[in-house]
PyMOL Python script that loads the backbone (N, CA, C, O; Angstrom):
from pymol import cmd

cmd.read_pdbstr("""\
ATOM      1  N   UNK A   1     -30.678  15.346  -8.288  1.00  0.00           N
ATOM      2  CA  UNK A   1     -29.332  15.727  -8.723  1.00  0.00           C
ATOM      3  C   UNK A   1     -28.969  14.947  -9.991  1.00  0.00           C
ATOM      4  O   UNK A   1     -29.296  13.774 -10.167  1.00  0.00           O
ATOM      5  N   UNK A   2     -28.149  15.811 -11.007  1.00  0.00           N
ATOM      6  CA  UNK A   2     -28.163  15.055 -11.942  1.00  0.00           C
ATOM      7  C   UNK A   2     -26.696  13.780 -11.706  1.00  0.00           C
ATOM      8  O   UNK A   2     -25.826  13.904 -10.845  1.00  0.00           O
ATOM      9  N   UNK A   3     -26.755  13.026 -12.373  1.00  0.00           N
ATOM     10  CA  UNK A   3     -26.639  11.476 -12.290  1.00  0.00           C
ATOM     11  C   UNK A   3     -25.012  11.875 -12.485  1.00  0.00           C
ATOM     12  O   UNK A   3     -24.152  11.673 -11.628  1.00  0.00           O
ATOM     13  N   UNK A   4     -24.778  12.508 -13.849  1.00  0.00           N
ATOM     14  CA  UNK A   4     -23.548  13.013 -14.778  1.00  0.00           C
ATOM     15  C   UNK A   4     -22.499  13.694 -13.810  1.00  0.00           C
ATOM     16  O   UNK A   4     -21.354  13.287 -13.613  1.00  0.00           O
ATOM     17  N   UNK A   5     -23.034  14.692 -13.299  1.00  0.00           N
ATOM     18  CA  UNK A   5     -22.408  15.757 -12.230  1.00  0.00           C
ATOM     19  C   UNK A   5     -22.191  15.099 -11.301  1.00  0.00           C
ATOM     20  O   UNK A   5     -21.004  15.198 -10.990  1.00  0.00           O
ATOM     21  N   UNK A   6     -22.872  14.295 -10.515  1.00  0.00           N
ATOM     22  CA  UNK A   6     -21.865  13.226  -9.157  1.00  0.00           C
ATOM     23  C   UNK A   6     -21.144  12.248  -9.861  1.00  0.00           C
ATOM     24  O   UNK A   6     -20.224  11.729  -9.228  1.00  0.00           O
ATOM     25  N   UNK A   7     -21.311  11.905 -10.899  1.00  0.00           N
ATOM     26  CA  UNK A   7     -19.798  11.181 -11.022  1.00  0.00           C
ATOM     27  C   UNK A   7     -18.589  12.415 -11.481  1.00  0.00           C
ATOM     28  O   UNK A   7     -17.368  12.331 -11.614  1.00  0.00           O
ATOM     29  N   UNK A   8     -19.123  13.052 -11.572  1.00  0.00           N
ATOM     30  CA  UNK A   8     -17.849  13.991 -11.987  1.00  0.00           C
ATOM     31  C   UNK A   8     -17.268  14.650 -10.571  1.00  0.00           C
ATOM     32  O   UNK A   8     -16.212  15.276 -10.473  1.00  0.00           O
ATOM     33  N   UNK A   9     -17.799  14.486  -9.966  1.00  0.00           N
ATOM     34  CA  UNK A   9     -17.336  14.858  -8.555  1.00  0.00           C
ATOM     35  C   UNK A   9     -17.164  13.803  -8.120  1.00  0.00           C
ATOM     36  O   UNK A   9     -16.968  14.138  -6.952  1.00  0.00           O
ATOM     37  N   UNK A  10     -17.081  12.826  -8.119  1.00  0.00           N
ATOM     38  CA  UNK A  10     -16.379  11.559  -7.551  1.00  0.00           C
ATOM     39  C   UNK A  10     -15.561  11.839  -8.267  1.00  0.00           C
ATOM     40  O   UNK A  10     -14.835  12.536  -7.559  1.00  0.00           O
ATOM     41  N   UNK A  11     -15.031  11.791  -9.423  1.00  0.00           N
ATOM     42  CA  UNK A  11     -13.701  11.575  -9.852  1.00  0.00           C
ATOM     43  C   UNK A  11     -13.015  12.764  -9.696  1.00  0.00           C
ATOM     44  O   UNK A  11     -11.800  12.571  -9.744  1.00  0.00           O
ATOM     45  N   UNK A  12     -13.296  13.812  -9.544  1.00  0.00           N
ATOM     46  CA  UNK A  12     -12.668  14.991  -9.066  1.00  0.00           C
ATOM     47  C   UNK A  12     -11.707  14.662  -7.663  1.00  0.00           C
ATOM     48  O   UNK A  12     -10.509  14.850  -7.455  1.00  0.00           O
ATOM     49  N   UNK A  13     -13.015  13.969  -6.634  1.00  0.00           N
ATOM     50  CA  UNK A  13     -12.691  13.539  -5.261  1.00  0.00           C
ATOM     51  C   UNK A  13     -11.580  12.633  -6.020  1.00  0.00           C
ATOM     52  O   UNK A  13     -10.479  13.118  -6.278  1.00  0.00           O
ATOM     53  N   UNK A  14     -11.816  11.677  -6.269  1.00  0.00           N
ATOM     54  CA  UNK A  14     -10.530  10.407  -6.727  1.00  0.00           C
ATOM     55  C   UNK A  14      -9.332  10.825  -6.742  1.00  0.00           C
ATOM     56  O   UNK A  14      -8.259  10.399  -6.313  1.00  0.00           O
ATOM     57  N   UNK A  15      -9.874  12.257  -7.628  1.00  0.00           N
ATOM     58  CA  UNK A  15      -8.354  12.490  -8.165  1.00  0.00           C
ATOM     59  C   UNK A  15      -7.448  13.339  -7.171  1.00  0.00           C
ATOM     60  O   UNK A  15      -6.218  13.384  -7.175  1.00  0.00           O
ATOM     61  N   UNK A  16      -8.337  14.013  -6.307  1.00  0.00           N
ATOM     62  CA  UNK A  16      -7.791  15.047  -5.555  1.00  0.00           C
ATOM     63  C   UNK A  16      -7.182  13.814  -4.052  1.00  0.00           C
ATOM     64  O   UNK A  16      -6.764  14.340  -3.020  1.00  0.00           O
ATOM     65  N   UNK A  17      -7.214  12.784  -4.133  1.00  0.00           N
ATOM     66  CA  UNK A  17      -7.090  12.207  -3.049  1.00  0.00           C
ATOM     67  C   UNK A  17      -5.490  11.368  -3.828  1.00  0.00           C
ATOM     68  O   UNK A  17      -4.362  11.226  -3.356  1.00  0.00           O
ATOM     69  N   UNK A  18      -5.940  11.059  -4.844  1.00  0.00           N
ATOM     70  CA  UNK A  18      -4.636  10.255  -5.470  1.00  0.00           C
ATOM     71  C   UNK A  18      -3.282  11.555  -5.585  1.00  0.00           C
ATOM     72  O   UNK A  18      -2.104  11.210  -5.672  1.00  0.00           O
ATOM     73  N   UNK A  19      -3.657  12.860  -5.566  1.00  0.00           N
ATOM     74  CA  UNK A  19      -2.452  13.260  -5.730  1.00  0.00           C
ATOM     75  C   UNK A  19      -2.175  14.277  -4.346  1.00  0.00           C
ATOM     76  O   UNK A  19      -1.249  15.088  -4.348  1.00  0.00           O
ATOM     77  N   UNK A  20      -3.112  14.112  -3.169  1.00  0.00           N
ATOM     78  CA  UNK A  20      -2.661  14.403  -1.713  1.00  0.00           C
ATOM     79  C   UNK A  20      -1.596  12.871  -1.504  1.00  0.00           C
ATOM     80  O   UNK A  20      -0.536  12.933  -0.880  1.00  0.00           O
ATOM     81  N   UNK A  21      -2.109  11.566  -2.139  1.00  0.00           N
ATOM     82  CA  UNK A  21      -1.232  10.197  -2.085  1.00  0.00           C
ATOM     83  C   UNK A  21       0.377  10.808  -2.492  1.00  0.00           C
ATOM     84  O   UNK A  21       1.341  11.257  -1.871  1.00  0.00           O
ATOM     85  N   UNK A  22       0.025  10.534  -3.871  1.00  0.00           N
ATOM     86  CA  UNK A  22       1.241  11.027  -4.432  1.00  0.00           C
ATOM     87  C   UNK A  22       1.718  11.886  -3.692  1.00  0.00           C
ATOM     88  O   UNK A  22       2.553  11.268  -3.032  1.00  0.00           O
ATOM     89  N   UNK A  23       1.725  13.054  -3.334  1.00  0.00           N
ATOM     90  CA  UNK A  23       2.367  14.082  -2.460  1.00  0.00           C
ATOM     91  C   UNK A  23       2.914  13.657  -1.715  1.00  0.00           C
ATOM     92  O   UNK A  23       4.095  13.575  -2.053  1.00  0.00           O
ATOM     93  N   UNK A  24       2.603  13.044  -0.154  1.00  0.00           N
ATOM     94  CA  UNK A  24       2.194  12.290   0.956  1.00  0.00           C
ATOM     95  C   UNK A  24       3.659  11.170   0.689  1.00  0.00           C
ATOM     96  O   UNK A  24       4.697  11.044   1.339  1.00  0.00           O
ATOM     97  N   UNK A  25       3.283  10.655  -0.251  1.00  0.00           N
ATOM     98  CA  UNK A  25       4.840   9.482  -0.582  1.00  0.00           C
ATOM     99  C   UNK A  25       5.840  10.396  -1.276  1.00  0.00           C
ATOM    100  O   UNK A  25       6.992  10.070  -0.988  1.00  0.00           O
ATOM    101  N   UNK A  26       5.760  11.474  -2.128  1.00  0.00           N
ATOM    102  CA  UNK A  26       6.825  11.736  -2.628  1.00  0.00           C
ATOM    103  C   UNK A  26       7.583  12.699  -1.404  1.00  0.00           C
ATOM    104  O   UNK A  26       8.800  12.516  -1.393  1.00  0.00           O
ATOM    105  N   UNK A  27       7.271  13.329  -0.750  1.00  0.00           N
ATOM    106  CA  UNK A  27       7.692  13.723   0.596  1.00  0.00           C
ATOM    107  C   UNK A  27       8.343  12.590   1.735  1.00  0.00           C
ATOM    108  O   UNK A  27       9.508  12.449   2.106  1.00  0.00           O
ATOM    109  N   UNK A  28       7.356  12.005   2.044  1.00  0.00           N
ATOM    110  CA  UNK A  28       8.378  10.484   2.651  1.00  0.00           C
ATOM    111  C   UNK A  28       9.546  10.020   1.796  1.00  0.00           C
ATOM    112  O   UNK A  28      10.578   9.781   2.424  1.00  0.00           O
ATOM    113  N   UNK A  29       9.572   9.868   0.627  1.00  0.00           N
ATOM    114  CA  UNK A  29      11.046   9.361  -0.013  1.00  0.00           C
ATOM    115  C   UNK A  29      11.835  10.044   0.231  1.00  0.00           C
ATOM    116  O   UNK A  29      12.922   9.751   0.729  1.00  0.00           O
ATOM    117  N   UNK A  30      11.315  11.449  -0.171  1.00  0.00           N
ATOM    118  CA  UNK A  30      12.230  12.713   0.401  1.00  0.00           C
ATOM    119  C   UNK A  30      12.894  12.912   1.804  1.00  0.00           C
ATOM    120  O   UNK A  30      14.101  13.115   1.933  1.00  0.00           O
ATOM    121  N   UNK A  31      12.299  12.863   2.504  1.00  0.00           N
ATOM    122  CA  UNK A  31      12.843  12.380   3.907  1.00  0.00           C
ATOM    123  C   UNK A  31      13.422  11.308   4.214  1.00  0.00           C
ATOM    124  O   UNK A  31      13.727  11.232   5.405  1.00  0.00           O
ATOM    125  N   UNK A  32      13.706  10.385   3.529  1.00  0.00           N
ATOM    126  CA  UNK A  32      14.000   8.973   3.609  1.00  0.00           C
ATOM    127  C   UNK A  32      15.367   9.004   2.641  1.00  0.00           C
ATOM    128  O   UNK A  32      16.277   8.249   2.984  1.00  0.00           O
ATOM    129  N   UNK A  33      15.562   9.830   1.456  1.00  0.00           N
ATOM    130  CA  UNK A  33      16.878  10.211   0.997  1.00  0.00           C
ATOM    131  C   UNK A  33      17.472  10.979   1.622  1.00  0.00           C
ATOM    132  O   UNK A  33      18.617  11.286   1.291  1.00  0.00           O
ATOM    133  N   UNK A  34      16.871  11.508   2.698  1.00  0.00           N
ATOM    134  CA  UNK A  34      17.876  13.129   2.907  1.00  0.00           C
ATOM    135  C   UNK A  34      18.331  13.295   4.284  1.00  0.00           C
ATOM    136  O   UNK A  34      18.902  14.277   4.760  1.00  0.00           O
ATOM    137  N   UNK A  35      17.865  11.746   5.106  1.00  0.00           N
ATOM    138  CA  UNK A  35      18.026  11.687   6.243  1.00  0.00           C
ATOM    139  C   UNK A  35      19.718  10.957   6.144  1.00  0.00           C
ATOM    140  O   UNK A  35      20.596  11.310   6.930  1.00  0.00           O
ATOM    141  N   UNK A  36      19.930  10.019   5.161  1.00  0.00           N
ATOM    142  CA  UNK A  36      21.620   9.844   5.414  1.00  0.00           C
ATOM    143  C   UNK A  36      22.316  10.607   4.490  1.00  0.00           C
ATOM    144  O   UNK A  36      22.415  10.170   3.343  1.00  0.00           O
ATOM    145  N   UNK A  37      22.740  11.507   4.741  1.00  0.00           N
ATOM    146  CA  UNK A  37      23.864  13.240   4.312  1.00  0.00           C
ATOM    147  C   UNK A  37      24.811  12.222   3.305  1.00  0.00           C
ATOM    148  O   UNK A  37      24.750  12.281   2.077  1.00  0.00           O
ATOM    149  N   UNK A  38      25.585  11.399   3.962  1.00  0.00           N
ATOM    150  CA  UNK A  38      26.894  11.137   3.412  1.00  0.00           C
ATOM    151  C   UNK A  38      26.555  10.375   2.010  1.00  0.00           C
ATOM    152  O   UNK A  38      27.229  10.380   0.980  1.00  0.00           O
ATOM    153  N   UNK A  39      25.106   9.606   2.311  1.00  0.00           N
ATOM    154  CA  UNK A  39      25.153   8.464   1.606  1.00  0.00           C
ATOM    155  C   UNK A  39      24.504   8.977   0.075  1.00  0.00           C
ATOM    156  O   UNK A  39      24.492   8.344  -0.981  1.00  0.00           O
ATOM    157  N   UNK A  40      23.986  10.326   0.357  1.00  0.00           N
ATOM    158  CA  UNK A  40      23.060  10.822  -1.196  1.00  0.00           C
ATOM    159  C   UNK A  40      24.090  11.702  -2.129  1.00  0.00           C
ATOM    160  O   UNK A  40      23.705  12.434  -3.040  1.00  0.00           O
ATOM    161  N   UNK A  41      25.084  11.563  -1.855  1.00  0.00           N
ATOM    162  CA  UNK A  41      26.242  12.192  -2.916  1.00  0.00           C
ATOM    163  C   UNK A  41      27.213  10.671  -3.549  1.00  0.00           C
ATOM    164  O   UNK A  41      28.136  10.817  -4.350  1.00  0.00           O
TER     165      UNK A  41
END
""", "prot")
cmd.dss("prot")
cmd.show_as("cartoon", "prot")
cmd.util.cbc("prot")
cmd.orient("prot")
């Protein structure tokens, strides 16, 4: 297998994992602002 092409799929993987992260937390904040009603206005 060439050498070039698995790192490019590692960083593909990297990247596809850093922005299931990102997702993953920006959803928890989201839930975490929206759980007190009174207090986000």
């Amino acid at each position: 297998m060439n050498h070039l092409l698995t790192a490019e799929l590692i960083e593909l993987e990297r990247a596809e994992l850093v922005r299931r992260l990102r997702r993953d937390r920006h959803a928890a904040t989201v839930r975490a602002t929206r759980t007190p009603p009174r207090r986000a206005r």
